[in-house]
matplotlib code that plots the C-alpha trace (Angstrom):
import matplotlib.pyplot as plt

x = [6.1, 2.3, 2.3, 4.9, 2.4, -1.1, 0.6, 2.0, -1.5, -3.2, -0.8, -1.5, -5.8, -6.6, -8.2, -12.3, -12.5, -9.5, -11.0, -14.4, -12.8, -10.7, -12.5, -13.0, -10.8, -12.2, -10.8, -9.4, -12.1, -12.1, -11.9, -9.2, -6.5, -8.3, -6.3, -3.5, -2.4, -4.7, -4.4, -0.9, 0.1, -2.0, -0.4, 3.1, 1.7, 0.8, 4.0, 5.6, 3.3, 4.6, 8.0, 8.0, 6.1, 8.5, 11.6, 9.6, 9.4, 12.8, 14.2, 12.0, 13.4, 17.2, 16.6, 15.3, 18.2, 20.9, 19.2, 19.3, 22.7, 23.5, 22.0, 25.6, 27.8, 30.0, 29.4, 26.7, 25.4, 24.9, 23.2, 20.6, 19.8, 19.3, 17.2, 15.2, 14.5, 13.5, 10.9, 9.3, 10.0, 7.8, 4.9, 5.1, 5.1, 2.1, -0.1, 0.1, -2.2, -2.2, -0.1, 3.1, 5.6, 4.5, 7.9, 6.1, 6.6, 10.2, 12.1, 15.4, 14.1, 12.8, 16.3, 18.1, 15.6, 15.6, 19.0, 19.7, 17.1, 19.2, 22.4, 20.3, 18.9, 22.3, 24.3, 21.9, 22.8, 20.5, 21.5, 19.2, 20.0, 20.5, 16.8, 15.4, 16.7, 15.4, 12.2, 12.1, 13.6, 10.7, 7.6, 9.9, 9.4, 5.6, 5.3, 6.8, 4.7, 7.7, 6.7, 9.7, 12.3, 10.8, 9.2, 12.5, 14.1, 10.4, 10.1, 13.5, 12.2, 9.3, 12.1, 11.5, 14.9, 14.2, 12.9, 9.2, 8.4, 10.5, 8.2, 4.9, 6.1, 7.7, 4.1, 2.7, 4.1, 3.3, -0.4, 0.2, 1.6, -1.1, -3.6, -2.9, -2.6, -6.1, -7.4, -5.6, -7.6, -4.0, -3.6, -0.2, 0.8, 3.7, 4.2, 7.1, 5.7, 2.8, 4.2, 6.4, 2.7, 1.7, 4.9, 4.0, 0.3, 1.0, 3.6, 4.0, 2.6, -0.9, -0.2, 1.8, -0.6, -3.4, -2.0, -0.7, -4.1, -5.2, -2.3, -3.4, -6.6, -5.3, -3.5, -6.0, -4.0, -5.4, -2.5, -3.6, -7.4, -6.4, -4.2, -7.4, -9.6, -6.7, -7.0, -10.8, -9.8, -6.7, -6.8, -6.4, -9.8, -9.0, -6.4, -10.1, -12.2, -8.9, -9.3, -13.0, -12.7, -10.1, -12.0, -15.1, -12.9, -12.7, -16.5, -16.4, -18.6, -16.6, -15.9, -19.7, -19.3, -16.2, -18.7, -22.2, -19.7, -19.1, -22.4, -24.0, -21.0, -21.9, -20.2, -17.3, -17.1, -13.7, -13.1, -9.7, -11.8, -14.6, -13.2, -11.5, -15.0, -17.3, -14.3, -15.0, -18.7, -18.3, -16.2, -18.1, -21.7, -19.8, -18.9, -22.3, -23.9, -21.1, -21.9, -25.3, -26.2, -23.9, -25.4, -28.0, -31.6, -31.0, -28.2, -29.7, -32.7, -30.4, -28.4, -31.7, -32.6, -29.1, -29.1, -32.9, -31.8, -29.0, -31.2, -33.6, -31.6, -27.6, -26.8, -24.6, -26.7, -23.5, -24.1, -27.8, -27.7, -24.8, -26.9, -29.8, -28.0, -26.7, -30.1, -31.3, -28.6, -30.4, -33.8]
y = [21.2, 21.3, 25.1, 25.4, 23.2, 24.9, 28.1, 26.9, 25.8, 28.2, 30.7, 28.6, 29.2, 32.6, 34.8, 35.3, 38.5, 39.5, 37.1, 38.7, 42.3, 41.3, 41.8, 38.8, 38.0, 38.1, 37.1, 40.3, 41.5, 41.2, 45.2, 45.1, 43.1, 44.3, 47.6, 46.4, 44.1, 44.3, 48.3, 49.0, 46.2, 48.2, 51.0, 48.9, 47.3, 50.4, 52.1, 48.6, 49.7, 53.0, 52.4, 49.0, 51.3, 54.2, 51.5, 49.9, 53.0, 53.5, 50.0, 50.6, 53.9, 52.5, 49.3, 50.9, 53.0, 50.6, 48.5, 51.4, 52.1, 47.8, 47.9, 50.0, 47.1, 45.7, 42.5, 40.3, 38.7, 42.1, 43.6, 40.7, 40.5, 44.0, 43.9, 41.1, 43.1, 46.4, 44.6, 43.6, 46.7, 48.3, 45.3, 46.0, 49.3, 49.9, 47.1, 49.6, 52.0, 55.7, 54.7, 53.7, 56.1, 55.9, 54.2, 54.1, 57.6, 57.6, 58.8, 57.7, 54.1, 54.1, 55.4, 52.4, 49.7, 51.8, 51.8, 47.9, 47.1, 48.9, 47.5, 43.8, 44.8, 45.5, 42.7, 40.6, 37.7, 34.5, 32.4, 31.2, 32.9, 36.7, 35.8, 35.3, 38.5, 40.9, 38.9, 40.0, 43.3, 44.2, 43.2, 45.3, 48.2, 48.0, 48.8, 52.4, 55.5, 57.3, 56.8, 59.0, 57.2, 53.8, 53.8, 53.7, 50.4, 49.3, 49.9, 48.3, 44.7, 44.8, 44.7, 41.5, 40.0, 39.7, 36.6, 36.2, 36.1, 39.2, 41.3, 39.5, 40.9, 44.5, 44.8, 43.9, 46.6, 49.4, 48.2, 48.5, 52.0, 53.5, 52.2, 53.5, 56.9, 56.4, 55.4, 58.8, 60.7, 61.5, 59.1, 59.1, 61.2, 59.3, 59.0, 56.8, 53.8, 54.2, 54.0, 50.6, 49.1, 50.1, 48.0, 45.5, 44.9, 43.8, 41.3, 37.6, 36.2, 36.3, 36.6, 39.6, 41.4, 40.8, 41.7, 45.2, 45.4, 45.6, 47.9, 50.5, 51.1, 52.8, 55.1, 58.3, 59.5, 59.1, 57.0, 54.4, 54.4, 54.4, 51.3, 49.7, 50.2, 48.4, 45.8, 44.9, 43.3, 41.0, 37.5, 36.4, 36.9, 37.5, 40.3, 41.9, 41.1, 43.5, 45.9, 46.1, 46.2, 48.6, 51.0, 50.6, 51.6, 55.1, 55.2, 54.2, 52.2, 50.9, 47.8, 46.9, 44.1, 42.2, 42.0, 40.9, 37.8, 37.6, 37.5, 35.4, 32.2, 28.9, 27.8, 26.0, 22.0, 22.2, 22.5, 24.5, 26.9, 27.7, 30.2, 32.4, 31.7, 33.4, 36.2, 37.3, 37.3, 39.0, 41.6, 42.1, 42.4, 45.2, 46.8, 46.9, 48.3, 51.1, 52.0, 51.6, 55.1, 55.8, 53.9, 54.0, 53.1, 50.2, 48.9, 49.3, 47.0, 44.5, 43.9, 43.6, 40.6, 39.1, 39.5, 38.0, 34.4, 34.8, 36.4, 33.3, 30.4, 30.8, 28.3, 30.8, 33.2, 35.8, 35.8, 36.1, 38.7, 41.3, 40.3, 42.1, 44.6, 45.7, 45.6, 48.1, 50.4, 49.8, 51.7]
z = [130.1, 130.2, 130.4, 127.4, 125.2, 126.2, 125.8, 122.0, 121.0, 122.0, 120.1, 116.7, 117.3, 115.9, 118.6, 118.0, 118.4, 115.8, 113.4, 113.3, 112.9, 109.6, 106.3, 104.6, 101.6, 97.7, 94.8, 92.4, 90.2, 86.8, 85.9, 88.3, 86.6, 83.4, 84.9, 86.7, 83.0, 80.0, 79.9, 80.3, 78.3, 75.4, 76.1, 75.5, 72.8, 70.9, 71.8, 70.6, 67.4, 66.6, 67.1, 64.7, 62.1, 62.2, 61.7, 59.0, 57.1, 58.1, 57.0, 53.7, 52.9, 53.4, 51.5, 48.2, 48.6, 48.8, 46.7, 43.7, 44.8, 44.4, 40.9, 39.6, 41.3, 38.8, 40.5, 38.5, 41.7, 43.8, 41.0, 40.2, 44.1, 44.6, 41.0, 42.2, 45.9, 44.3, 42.4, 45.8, 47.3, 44.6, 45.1, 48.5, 48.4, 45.7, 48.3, 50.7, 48.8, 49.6, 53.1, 50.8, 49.6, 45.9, 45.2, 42.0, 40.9, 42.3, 39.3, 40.9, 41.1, 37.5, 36.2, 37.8, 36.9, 33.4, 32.9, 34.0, 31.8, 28.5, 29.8, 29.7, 26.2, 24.7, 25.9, 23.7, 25.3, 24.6, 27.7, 29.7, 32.5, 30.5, 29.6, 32.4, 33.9, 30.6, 31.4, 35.3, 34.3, 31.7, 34.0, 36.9, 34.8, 34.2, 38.2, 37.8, 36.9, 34.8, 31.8, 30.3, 31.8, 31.3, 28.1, 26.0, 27.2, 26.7, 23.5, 22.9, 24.7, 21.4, 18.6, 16.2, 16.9, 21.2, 22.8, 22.4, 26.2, 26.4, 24.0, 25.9, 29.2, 27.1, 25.7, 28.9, 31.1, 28.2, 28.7, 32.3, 32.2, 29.9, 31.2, 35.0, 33.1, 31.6, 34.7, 36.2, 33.6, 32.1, 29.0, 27.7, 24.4, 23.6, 19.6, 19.4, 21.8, 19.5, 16.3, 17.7, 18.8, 15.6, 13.9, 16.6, 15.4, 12.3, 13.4, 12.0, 15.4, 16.3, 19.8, 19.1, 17.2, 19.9, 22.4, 20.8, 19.8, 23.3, 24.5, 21.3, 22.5, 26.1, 23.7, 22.9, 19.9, 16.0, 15.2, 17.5, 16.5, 12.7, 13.3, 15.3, 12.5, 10.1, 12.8, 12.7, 9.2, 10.4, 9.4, 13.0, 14.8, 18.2, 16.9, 15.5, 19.0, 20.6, 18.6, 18.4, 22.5, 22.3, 20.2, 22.2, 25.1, 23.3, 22.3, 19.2, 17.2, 13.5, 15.9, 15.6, 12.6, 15.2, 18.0, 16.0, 14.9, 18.4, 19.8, 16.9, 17.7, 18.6, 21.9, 21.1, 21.9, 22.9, 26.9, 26.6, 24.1, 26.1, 29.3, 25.6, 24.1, 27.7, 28.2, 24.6, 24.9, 28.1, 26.8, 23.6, 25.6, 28.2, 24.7, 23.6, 26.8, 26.6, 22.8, 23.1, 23.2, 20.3, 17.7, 14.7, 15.3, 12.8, 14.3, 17.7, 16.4, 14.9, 18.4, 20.5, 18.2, 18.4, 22.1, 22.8, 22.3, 24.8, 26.9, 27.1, 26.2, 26.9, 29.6, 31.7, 34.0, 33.9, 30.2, 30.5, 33.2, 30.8, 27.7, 29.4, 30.4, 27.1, 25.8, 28.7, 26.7, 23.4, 24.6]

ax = plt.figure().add_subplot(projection="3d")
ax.plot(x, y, z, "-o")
ax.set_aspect("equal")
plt.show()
């Protein structure tokens, strides 16, 4: 008995001299499970990466597809959801920059949207509903860089009989079209969306005849700057600031008279009139630093004594700081 317990004790005391030989034990080090986790789970992670990105592209590709495709259903529902998805296909798409697909230029897309658009147009429905979908339809439009396949149904949403926030949004995307091609360094020469601005301009509603006042100007053709220069006389006086701007745009200076009015305006006391009141003083002093160069000696002199009191006095340092700019462009 007293042999079988020594002898079970003594098997539970680790022997000294194996002890001493074993290496003593450390915790892993960090680089260690830096290489045994962190690493490959990179490499998982960016293989994780690739393939996501490849089936993103993938999903993208097949949804605009099927979503173009959806537009044709005869089925009212299918074709306002797919409508309503390729409009943020395309917002998605142009977000993405240069590593999109330029959906944008994709002429097949711009013929569906195009062509849903006329269908809308024709119908001339005045539900609430019909509406609402010419609406979403005409701002769809503006996103695509087809200008040949787009501009027609456009220049359909401006006619005097449509809804009012239908030609605000038809107008809209014409802007938005031209003035990507300006921007391109290929304005548009398109006669017939010019010659509807034009019929646009001198329209019953102020709001209609500034805003095609504005659109005008990212037209280069001498149909648009004749129409601009009828403009500087209209009766409503943001219709004149537009087209002033809008000429400027071009480098040219019959706008002068608009923005001297402009400059020379007390600050109006209303709240709701004051952002309108700074954005046309902003625009008008960016106008002047641009045309500087392009005017008389007298009428240089007569702009750098308009500008000195805003210069030293006007409460808004943005104001100050463009109203000494401009003048730099008047020496």
């Amino acid at each position: 008995m007293t042999n079988t317990t020594d002898s079970g004790s003594s098997s539970q005391v680790p022997h000294p001299e194996l002890s001493d030989d074993l290496p003593p034990v450390q915790p892993p080090s960090a680089g260690f499970i830096v290489q045994l986790f962190v690493v490959p789970g990179m490499i998982v992670a960016a293989v994780v990466l690739v393939w996501f990105a490849f089936g993103r592209i993938a999903a993208v590709e097949q949804d605009w597809r099927s979503l173009t495709e959806e537009l044709q259903s005869p089925n009212g529902h299918i074709r306002n959801r797919a409508m309503y998805g390729l409009s943020q296909v395309l917002e998605q798409d142009r977000r993405r920059g240069q590593d999109g697909q330029q959906l944008a230029s994709n002429r097949e897309i711009a013929s569906s949207l195009a062509d849903q658009l006329t269908r809308e147009l024709k119908s001339n429905s005045s539900s609430r509903e019909s509406l609402s979908i010419q609406e979403y339809l005409t701002r769809a439009v503006g996103l695509l860089d087809v200008p040949e396949v787009t501009m027609p149904p456009l220049r359909q949403a401006l006619e005097p009989t449509r809804d009012v926030e239908i030609r605000k949004s038809g107008v809209a995307s014409i802007a938005l079209i031209a003035g990507r091609a300006l921007e391109k360094g290929t304005p548009l020469d398109d006669p017939e969306t010019v010659d509807a601005l034009v019929k646009l301009s001198a329209d019953n509603l102020p709001l209609m005849r500034q805003t095609a006042a504005f659109a005008l100007g990212l037209f280069q053709s001498d149909a648009a700057k004749q129409q601009l220069r009828v403009l500087l006389g209209n009766d409503d006086w943001k219709t004149c600031v537009n087209a002033a701007i809008a000429l400027a745009r071009n480098e040219n200076t019959d706008g002068l008279g608009v923005f001297k009015q402009a400059l020379m305006a007390k600050p109006p006391e209303k709240a709701e009139e004051q952002v309108e009141y700074s954005m046309i003083l902003a625009n008008s002093l960016r106008a002047i630093a641009k045309l500087g160069p392009k005017m008389s000696e007298p009428d240089r002199a007569e702009f750098r004594e308009i500008l000195k009191p805003l210069i030293n006095n006007h409460a808004d340092v943005r104001v100050r700081v463009d109203a000494q700019n401009a003048l730099l462009s008047l020496k």
